[in-house]
N, C-alpha and C positions, 0 to 999 in steps of 0.2 A: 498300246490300247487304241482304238479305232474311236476316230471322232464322233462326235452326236451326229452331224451331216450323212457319216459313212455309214453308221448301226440305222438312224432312220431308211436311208434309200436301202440299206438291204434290208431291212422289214418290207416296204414295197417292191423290191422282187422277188419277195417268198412268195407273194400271191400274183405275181406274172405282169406288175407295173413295173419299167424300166426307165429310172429316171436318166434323161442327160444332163451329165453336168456340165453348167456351164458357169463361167465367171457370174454371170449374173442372176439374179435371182428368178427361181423357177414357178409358175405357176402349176401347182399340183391338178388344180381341175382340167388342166388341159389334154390329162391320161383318160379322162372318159372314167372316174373312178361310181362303178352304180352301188346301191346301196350296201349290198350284201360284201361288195369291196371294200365298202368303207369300214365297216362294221369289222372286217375283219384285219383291216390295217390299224385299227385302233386296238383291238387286242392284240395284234402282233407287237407294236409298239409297250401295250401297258406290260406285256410278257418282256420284253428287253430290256424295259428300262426299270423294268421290277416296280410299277406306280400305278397309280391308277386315276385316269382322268375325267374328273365329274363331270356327273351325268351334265349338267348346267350348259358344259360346256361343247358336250358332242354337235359339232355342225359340220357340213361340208366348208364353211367359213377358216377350219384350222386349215385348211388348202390351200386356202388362197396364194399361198405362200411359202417356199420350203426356210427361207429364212426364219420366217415366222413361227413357224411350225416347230422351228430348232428351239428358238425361245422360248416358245412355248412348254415343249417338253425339258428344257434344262431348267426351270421354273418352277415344274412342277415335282422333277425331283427332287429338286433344292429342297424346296417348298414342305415336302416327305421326309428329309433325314433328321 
């Protein structure tokens, strides 16, 4: 089974953002992600990880951070089952 890390970055290159990985933590905004990208990496994510992530909380702010982001979304599963 493929890590949360791994299923998120391939949700972002379904829609043609190509994360590198590095040891250290990545800043997501630094892909240029515009609106209509973000919107749709947030449904490719709620689709993966079968959740769905309140509205409260849509910002480009979940970016900030791929670490983050990881927490974020294993949170929010948790959070679901």
């Amino acid at each position: 089974m493929k890590s949360t890390k791994d299923r998120i970055i391939s949700v972002f290159e379904l829609y043609g953002y190509y994360i590198e990985e590095k040891e250290e933590d990545v800043n997501l905004l630094e892909y240029d992600i515009d609106s209509i990208g973000f919107v749709s990496i947030i449904s490719g994510l709620e689709e993966e990880f079968e959740c769905v992530i309140p509205d409260d909380m849509l910002s480009m702010d979940l970016f900030l951070s791929l670490n983050a982001l990881i927490e974020y979304i294993e949170a929010v599963v948790e959070m679901e089952q």
